[in-house]
C-alpha positions as CSV (number, residue, x, y, z in Angstrom):
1,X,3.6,-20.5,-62.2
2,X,4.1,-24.0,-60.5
3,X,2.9,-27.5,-62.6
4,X,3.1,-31.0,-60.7
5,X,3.2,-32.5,-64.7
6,X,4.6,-30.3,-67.5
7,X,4.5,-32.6,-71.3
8,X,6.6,-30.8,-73.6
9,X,4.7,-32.3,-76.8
10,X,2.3,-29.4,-75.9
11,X,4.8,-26.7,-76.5
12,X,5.9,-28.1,-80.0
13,X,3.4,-25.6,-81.9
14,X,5.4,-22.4,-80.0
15,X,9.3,-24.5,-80.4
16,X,8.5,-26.1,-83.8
17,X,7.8,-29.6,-82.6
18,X,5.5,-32.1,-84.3
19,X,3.2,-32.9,-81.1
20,X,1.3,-35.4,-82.5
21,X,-1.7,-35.6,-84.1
22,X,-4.8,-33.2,-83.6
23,X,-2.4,-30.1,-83.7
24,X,-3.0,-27.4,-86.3
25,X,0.2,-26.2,-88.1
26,X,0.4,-22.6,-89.7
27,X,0.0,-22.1,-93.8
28,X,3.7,-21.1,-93.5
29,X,4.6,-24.1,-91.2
30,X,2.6,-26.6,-93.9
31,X,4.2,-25.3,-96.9
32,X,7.6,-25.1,-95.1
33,X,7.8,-28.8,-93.4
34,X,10.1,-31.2,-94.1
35,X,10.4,-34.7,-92.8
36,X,13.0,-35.8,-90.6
37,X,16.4,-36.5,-93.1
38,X,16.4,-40.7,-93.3
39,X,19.6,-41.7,-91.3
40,X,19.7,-38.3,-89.0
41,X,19.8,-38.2,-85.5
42,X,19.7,-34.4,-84.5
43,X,16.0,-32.8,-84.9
44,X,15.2,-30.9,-88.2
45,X,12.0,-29.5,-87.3
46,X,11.4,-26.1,-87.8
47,X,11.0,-23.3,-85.1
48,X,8.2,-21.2,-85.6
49,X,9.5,-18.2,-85.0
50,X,6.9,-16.2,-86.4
51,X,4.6,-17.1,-83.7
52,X,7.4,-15.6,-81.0
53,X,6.4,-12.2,-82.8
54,X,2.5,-12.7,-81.9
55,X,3.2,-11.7,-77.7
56,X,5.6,-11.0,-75.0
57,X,6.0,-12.6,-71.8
58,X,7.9,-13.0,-68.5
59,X,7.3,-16.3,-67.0
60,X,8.7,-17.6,-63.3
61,X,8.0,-21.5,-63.6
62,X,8.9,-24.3,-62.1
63,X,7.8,-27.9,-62.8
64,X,8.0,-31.5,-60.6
65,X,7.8,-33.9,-63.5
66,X,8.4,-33.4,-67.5
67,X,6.8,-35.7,-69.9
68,X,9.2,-35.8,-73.4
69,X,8.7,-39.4,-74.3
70,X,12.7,-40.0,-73.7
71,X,14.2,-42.7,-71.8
72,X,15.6,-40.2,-69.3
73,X,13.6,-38.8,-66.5
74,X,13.7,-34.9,-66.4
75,X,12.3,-33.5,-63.2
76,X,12.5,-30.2,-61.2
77,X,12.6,-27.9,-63.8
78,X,13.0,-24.2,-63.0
79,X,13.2,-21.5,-65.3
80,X,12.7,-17.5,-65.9
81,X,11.0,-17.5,-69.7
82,X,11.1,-13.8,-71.1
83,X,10.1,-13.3,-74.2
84,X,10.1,-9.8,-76.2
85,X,9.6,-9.0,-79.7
86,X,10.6,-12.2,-80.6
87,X,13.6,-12.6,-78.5
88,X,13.2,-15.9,-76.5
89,X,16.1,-16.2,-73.5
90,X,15.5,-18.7,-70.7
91,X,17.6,-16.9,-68.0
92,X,18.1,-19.0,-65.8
93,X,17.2,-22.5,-66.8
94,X,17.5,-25.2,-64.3
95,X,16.1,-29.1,-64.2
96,X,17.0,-32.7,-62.7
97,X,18.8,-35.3,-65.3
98,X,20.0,-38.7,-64.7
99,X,20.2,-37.7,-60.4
100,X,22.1,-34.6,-60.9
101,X,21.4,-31.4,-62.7
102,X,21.9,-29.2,-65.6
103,X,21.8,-25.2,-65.2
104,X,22.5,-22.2,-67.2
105,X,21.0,-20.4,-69.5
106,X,19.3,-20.7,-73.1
107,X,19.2,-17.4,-75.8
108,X,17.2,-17.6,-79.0
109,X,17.1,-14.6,-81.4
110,X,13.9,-15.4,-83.0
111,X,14.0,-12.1,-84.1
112,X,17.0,-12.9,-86.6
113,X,17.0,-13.8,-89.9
114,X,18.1,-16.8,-89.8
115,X,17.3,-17.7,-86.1
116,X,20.4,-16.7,-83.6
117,X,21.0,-19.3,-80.6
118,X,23.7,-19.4,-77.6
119,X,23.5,-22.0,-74.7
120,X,25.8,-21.8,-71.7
121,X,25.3,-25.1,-69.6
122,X,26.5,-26.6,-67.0
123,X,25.7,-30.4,-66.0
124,X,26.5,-31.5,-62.2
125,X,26.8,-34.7,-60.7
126,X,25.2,-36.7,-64.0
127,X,25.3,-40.4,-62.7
128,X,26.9,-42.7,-65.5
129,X,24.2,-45.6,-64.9
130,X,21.4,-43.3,-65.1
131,X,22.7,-41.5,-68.1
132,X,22.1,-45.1,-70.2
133,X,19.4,-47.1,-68.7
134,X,19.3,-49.1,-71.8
135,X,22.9,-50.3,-72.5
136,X,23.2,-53.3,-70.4
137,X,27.3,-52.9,-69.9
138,X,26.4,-49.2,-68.2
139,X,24.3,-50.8,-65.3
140,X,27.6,-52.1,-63.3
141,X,28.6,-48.7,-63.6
142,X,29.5,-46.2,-60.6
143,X,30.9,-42.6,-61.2
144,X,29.7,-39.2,-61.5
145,X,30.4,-36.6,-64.3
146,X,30.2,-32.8,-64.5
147,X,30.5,-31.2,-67.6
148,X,30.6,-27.4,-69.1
149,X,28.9,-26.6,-72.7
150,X,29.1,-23.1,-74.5
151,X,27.8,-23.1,-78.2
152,X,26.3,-20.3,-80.3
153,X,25.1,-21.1,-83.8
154,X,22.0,-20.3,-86.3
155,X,19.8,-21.7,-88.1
156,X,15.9,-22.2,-87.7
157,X,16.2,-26.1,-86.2
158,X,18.2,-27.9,-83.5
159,X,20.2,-29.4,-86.5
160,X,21.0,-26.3,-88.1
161,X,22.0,-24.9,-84.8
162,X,24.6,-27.5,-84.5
163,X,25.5,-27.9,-87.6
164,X,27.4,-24.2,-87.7
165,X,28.0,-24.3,-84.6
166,X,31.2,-22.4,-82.4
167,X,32.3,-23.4,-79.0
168,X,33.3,-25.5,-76.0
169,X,32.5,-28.8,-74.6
170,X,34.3,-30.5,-71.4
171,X,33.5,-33.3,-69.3
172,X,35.5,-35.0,-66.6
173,X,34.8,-38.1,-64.5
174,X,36.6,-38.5,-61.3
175,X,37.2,-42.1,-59.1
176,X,34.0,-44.1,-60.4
177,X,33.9,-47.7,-61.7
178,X,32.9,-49.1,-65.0
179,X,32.2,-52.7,-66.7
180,X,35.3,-54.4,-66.8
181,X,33.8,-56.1,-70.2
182,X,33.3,-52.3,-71.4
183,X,37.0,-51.2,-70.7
184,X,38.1,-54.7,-72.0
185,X,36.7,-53.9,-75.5
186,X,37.4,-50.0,-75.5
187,X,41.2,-51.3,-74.8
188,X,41.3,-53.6,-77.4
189,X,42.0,-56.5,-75.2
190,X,39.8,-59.2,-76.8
191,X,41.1,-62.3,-75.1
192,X,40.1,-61.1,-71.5
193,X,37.1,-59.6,-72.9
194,X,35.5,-63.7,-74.0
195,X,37.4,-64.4,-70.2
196,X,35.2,-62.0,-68.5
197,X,32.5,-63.5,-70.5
198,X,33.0,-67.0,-69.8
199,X,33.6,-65.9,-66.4
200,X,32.3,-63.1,-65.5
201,X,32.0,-59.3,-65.4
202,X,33.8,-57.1,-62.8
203,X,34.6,-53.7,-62.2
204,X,37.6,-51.8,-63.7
205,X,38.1,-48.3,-61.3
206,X,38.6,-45.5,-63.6
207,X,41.1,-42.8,-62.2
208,X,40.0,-39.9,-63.9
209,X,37.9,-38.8,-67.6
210,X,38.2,-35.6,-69.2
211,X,37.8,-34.2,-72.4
212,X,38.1,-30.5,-73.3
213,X,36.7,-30.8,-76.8
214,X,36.4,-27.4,-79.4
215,X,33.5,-26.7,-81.8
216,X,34.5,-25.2,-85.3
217,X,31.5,-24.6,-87.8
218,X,29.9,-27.5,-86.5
219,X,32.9,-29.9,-86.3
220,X,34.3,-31.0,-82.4
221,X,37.8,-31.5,-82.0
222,X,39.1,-32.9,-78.8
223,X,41.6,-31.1,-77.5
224,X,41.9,-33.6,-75.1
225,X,40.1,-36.8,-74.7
226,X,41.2,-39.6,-72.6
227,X,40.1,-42.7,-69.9
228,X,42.9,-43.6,-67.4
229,X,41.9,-46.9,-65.6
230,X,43.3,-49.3,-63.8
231,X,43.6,-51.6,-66.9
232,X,44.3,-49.1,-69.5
233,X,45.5,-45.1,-71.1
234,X,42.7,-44.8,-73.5
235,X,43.4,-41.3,-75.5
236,X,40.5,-40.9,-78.4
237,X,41.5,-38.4,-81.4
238,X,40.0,-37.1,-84.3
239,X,36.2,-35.1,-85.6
240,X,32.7,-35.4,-85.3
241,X,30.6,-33.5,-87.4
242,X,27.2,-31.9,-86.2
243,X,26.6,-30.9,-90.4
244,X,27.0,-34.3,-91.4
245,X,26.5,-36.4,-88.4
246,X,29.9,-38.3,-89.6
247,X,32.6,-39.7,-86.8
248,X,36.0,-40.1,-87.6
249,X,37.7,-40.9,-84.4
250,X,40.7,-42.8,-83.3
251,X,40.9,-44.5,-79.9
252,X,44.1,-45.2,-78.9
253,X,44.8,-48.0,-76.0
254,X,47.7,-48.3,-73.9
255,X,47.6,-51.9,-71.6
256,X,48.8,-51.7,-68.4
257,X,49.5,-55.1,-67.2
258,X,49.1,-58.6,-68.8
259,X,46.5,-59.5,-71.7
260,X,45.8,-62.6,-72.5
261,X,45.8,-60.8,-76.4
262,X,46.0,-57.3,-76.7
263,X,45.5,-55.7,-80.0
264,X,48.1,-52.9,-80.5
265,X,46.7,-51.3,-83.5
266,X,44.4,-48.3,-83.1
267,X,40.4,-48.7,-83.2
268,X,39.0,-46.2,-85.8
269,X,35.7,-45.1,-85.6
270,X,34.7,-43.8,-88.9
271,X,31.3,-43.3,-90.5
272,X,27.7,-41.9,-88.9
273,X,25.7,-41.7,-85.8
């Protein structure tokens, strides 16, 4: 099956997505919704699972442009859906994001009580800029990143999911360049920071990013997590909880060179998303 246009909101009734208004929900789904938790980032809505139970199917698609109201485009999406007694595994799942891609593979037990789910994921070539086309500091931005996610969790929402989560995230950036303004506050150094304003914003090249962060019960703990620019050693310690959507992270900068003022006291990062 081939679409030119694919909008996801017309799949929320099968994935447990509120797609606006004019859909019908289940007795069960009615009784059972919840609103989205005040102050929570991570989706809460329901799967219908019981609905995976109705058919089977094996579907071969592949779609030019997906509509999910985000900021970021998704394109080219290519995917094997089979779906058996409940069992939903997307195997293997491919799409464009942010001018590079994202591929792997996608298993939800639907079948299980409560709902079982594994992703296996790998992101290629994601380009910075494109990945925040909002934040105005991330537009002087060059650099590339590839990245490797493996999580399994349950739980009959994307929340839930995460929330008891187990697994594996890293990341790492090689020879891009970012907003010297960005760097300037990440390392602390405030007086060049309100120079670069007064004066302008350049470009700080960054040597290398990587983190190789675990997942415990929902909780990621970098393992390693650390920026190495020109300007600065920036190593970031500490949680961030899935559960309770809570940071507590410490970013530790290391100058290299002269600062006008630098701050030598770690920046803490405490409190939610």
């Amino acid at each position: 099956m081939e679409s030119k246009q694919l909008r996801l909101a017309d799949l929320g009734p099968l994935i447990g997505v509120d797609s606006g208004k004019g859909t019908k929900k289940s007795a069960a789904r009615q009784a059972d919704d919840r609103p989205q938790p005040a102050g929570k980032v991570l989706p809460a809505d329901r799967f219908e699972t019981d609905k995976w139970q109705v058919m089977d199917a094996d579907v071969r698609f592949k779609g030019r442009r997906i509509e999910h109201g985000g900021t970021l485009p998704i394109s080219d999406l290519s995917t094997h859906v089979i779906l058996e007694d409940g069992d939903l595994r997307l195997q293997p799942v491919r799409f464009g994001l942010a001018n590079g891609s994202i591929a792997g593979s996608v298993h939800l037990q639907g079948d299980k009580k409560p709902l079982q789910g594994e992703a296996n994921l790998q992101a290629r070539r994601l380009k910075l800029k494109a990945l925040m086309p909002n934040v105005e500091m991330m537009q002087k931005t060059l650099g590339e990143m590839n990245g490797d996610v493996q999580l399994r969790g349950s739980g009959n929402s994307v929340a839930a999911l995460l929330g008891n989560s187990n697994g594996n995230l890293k990341l790492l950036m090689n020879d891009g360049l970012i907003s010297r303004n960005l760097m300037e506050i990440l390392g602390l150094n405030v007086g060049n920071y309100l120079i670069g304003q007064i004066f302008g914003d350049e470009e700080v090249r960054v040597n290398c990013a990587a983190a190789n962060i675990d997942v415990t019960n929902g909780v990621a703990r970098p393992q390693i997590f650390a920026f190495d620019t020109e300007n600065a050693l920036i190593n970031v310690t500490g949680t961030a909880s899935f559960a309770s959507e809570q940071l507590d992270l410490t970013i530790d900068p290391e100058s290299k060179g002269f600062r006008v003022i630098t701050l030598r006291s770690p920046l803490y990062v405490r409190g939610t998303v």
